[in-house]
PARO-213975 format. One record per residue (C-alpha): residue number from 1; chain; x, y, z. Coordinates in nm, 2 decimals. Example, Ala and Ser with C-alpha at 12.3 -4.5 7.8 and 13.67 -1.06 7.14 Angstrom:
<torfis>
+-----+--------+--------+--------+--------+
: num : chaine :      X :      Y :      Z :
+-----+--------+--------+--------+--------+
:   1 :      A :   1.23 :  -0.45 :   0.78 :
:   2 :      A :   1.37 :  -0.11 :   0.71 :
+-----+--------+--------+--------+--------+
</torfis>
This chain:
<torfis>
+-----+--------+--------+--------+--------+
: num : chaine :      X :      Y :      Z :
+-----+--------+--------+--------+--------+
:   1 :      A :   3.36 :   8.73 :   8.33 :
:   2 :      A :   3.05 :   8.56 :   8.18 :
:   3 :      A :   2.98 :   8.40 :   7.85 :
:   4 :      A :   2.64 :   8.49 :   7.67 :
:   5 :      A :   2.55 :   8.13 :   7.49 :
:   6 :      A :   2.40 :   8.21 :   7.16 :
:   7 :      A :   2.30 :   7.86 :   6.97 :
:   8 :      A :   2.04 :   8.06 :   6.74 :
:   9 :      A :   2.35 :   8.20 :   6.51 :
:  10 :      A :   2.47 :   7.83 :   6.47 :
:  11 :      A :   2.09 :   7.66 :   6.44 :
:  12 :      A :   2.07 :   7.87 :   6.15 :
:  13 :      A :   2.33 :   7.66 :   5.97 :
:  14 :      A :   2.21 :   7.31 :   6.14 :
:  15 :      A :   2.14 :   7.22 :   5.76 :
:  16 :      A :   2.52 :   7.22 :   5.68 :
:  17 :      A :   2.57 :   7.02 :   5.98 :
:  18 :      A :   2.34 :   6.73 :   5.86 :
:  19 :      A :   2.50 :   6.78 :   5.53 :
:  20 :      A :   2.83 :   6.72 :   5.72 :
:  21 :      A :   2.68 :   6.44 :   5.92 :
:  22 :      A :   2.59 :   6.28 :   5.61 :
:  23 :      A :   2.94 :   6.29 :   5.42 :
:  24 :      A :   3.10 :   6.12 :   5.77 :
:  25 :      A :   2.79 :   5.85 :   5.77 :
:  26 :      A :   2.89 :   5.79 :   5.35 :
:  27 :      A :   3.27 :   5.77 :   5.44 :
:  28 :      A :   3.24 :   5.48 :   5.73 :
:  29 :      A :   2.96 :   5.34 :   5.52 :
:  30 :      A :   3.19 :   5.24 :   5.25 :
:  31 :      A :   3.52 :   5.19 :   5.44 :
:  32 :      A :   3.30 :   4.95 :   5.58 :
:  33 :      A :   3.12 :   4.76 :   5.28 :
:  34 :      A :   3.51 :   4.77 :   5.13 :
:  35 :      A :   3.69 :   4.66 :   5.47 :
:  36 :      A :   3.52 :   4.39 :   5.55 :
:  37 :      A :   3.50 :   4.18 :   5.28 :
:  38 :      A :   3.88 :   4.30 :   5.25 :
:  39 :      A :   3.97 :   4.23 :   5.59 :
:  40 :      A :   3.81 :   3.83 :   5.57 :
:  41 :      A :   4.05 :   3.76 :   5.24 :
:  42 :      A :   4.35 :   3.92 :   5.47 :
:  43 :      A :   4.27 :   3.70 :   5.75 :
:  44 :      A :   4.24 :   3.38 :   5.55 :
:  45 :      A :   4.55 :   3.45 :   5.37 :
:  46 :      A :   4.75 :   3.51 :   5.75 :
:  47 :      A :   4.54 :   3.18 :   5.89 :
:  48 :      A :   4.61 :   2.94 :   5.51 :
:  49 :      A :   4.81 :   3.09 :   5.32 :
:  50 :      A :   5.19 :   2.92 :   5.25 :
:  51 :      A :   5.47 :   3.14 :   5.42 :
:  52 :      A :   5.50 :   3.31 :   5.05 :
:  53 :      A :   5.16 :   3.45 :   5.08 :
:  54 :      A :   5.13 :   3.45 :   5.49 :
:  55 :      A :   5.45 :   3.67 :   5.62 :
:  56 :      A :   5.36 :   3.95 :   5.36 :
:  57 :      A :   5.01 :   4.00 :   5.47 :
:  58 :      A :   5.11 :   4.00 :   5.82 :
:  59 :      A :   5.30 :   4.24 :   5.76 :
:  60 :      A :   5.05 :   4.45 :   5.54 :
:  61 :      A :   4.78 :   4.39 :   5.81 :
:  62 :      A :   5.07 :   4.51 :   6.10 :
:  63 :      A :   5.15 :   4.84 :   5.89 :
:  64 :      A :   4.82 :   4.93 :   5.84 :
:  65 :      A :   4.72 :   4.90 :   6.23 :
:  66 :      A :   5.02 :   5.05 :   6.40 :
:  67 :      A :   5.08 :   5.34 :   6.17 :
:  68 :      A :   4.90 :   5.67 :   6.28 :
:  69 :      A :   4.55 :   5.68 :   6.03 :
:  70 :      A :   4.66 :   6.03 :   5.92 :
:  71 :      A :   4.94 :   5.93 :   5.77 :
:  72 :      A :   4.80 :   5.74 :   5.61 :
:  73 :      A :   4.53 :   5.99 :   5.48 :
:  74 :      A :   4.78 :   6.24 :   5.38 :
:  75 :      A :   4.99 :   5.92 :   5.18 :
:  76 :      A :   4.71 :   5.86 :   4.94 :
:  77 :      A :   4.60 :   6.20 :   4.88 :
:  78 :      A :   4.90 :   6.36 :   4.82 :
:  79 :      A :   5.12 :   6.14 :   4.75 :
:  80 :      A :   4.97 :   5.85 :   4.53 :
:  81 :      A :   4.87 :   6.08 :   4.26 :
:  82 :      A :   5.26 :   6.16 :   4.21 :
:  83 :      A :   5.38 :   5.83 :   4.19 :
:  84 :      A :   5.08 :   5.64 :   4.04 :
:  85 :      A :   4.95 :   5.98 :   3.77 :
:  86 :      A :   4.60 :   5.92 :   3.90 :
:  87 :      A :   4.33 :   6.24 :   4.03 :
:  88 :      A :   4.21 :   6.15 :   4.34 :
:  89 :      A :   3.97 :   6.36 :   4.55 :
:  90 :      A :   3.93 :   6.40 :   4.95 :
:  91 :      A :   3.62 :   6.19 :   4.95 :
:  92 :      A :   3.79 :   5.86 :   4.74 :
:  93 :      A :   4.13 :   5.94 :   4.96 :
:  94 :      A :   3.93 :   5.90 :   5.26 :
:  95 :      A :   3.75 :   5.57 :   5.17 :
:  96 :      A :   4.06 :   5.42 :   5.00 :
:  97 :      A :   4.21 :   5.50 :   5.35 :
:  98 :      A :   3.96 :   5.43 :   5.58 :
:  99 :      A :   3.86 :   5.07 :   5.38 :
: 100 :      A :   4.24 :   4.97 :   5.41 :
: 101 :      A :   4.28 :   5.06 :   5.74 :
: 102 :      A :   3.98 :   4.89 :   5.86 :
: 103 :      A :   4.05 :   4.56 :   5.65 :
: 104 :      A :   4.37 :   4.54 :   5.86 :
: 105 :      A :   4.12 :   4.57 :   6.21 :
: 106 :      A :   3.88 :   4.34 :   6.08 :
: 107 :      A :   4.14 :   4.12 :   5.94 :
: 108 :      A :   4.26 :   4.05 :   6.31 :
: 109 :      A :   3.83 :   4.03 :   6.41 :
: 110 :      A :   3.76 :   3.76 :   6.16 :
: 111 :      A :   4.10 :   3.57 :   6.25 :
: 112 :      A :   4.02 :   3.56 :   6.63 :
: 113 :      A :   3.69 :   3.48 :   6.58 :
: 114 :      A :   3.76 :   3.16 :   6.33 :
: 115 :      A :   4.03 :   3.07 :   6.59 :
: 116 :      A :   3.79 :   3.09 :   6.89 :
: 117 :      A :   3.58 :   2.80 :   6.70 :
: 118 :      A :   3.69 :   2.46 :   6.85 :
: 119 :      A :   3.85 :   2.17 :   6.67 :
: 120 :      A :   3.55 :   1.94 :   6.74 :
: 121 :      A :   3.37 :   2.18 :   6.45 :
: 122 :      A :   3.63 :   2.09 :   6.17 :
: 123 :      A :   3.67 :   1.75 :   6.26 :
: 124 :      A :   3.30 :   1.66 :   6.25 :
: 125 :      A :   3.28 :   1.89 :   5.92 :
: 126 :      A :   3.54 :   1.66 :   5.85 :
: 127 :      A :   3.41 :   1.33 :   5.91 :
: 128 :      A :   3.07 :   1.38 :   5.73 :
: 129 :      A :   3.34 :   1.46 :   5.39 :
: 130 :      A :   3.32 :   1.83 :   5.36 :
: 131 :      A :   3.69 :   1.97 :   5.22 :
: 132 :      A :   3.85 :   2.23 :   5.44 :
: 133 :      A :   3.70 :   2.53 :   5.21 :
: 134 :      A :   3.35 :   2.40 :   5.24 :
: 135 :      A :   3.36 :   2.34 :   5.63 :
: 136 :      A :   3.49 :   2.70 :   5.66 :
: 137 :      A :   3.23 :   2.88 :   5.44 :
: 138 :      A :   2.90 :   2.64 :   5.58 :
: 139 :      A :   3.00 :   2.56 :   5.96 :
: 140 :      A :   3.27 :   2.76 :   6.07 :
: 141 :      A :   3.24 :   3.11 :   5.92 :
: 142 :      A :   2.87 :   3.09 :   6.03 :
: 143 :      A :   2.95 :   3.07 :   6.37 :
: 144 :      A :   3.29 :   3.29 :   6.39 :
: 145 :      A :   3.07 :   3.59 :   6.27 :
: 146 :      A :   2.82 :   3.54 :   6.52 :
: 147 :      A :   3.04 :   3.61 :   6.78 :
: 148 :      A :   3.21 :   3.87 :   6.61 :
: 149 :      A :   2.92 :   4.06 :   6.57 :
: 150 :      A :   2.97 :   4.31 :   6.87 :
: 151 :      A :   3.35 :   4.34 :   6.78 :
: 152 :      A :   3.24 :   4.45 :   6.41 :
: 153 :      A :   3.02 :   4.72 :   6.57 :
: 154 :      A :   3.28 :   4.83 :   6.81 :
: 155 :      A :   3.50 :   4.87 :   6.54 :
: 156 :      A :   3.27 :   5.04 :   6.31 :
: 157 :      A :   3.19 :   5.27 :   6.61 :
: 158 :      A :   3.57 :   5.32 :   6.63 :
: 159 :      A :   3.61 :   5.41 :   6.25 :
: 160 :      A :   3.35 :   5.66 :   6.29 :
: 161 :      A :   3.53 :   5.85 :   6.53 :
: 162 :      A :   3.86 :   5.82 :   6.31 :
: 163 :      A :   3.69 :   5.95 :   6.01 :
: 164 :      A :   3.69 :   6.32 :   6.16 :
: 165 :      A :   4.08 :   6.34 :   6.02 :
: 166 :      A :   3.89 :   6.39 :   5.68 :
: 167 :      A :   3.87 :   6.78 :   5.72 :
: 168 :      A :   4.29 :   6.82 :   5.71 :
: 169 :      A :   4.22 :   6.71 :   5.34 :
: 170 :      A :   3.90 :   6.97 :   5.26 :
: 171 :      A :   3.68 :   6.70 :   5.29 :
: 172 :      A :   3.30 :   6.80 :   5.43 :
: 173 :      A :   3.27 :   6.57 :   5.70 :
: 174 :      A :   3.05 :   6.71 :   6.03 :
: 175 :      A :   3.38 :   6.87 :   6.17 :
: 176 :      A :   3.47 :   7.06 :   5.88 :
: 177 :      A :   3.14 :   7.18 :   5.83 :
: 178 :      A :   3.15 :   7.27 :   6.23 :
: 179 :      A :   3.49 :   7.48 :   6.14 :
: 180 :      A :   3.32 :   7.67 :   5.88 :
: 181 :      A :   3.03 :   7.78 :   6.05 :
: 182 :      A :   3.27 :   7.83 :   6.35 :
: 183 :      A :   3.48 :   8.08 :   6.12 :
: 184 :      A :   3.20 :   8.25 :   5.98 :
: 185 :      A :   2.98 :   8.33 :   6.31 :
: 186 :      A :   3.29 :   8.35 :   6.55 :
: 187 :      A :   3.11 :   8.11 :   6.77 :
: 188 :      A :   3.35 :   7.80 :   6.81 :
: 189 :      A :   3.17 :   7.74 :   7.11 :
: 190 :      A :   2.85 :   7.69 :   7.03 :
: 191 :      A :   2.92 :   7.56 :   6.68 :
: 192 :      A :   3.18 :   7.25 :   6.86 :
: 193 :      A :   2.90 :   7.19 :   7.15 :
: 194 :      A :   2.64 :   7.12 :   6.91 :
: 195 :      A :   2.91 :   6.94 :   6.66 :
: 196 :      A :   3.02 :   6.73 :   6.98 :
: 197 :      A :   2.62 :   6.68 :   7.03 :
: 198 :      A :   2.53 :   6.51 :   6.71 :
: 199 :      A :   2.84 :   6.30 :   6.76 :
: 200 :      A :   2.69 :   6.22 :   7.10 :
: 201 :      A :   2.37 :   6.12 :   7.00 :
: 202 :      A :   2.47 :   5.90 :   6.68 :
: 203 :      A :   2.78 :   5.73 :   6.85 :
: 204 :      A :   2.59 :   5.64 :   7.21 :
: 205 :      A :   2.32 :   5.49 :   7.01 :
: 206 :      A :   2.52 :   5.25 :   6.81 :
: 207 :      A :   2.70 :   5.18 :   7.19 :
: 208 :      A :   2.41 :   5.10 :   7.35 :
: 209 :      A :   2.31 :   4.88 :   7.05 :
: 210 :      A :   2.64 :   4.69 :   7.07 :
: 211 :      A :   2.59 :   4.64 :   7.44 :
: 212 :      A :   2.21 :   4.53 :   7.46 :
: 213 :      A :   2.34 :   4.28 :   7.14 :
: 214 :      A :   2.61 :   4.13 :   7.39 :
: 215 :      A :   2.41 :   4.11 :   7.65 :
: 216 :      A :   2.14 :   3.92 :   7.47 :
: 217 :      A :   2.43 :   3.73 :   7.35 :
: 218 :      A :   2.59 :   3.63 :   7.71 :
: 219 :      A :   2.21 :   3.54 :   7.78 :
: 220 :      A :   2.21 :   3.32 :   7.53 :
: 221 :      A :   2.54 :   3.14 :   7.57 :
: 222 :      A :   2.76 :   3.28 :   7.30 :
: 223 :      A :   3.04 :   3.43 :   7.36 :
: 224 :      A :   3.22 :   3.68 :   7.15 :
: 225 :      A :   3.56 :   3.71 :   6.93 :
: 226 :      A :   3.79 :   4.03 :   7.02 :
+-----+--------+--------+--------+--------+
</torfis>
């Protein structure tokens, strides 16, 4: 028993798919301006912090990385507004979830990657009289990102894949626009091939970016932080 493909039913809605394609590129957009700036304060806090400030965000950064990303979804959309009395809507649940989540990933990026900096840096920061805090922000930083660069895209890659929990909270992300038109033209096959497509074509080109950047990386002599 055959199955006649018909994409010109579902091309005739590719508009809402863009649309949709649009809300999931505005979603990791911001968990990522949010998360990584986020994620650098959590990792300094675990690397200098006193055992007051360290053990707590360990553990923040632990929770937030081992518990399942739709939990936590469903946490701040339903439950924060009854315990804090505040409206939130699916898109700011998603990128209060999404930021938070990611802060915790990057949080373990930016730690790994200062880490991998040898001692010789800080002691010769040292020795020329830069305090710890300047030696981190003008030689060590500058070098830890550089080699976290491909880990960051990995990730970012990673939390674009994540973000397609958004349609269990109405939210009008590519795959919730893909259900709709799914529903509407009764064909979920076509609809999800072209869906799975666009995700295709967006996520291997930021792959093949990451892996052209690490190979002109290992050419180079730099390794990188994972």
């Amino acid at each position: 028993m055959g199955y006649d493909w018909d994409f010109a039913v579902v091309l005739r809605d590719f508009d809402l798919l863009l649309l949709g394609l649009l809300n999931t590129l505005k979603v990791t957009g911001l968990a990522l301006l949010f998360g990584v700036p986020l994620g650098l304060v959590l990792a300094l806090c675990r690397l200098y912090g006193n055992a007051l400030i360290r053990w707590p965000v360990g553990l923040v950064i632990e929770f937030l990385r081992t518990t399942p990303p739709i939990a936590q979804l469903f946490w701040f959309f339903f439950a924060l507004p009854i315990l804090a009395g505040v409206e939130i809507n699916p898109f700011e649940a998603a990128v209060l979830t999404f930021s938070l989540q990611s802060s915790a990933f990057f949080a373990e990026v930016f730690r790994g990657g200062i880490q991998s900096i040898e001692r010789g840096q800080w002691e010769a920061a040292k020795a020329i009289g830069m305090t710890r805090n300047r030696a981190l922000r003008r030689v060590i930083l500058p070098q830890a990102v550089k080699r976290m660069i491909p880990a960051f895209l990995e990730r970012a890659i990673e939390l674009m894949k994540t973000t397609t929990l958004v349609g269990t909270i109405s939210y009008a992300d590519l795959l919730f626009r893909a259900n709709q038109i799914a529903q509407s033209t009764y064909r979920a096959l076509e609809v999800f091939t072209i869906a799975a497509a666009i995700y295709f074509v967006v996520i291997f080109a930021c792959s093949l970016g990451v892996r052209l950047l690490e190979t002109r990386m290992a050419r180079s002599g730099e390794s990188t932080a994972r």
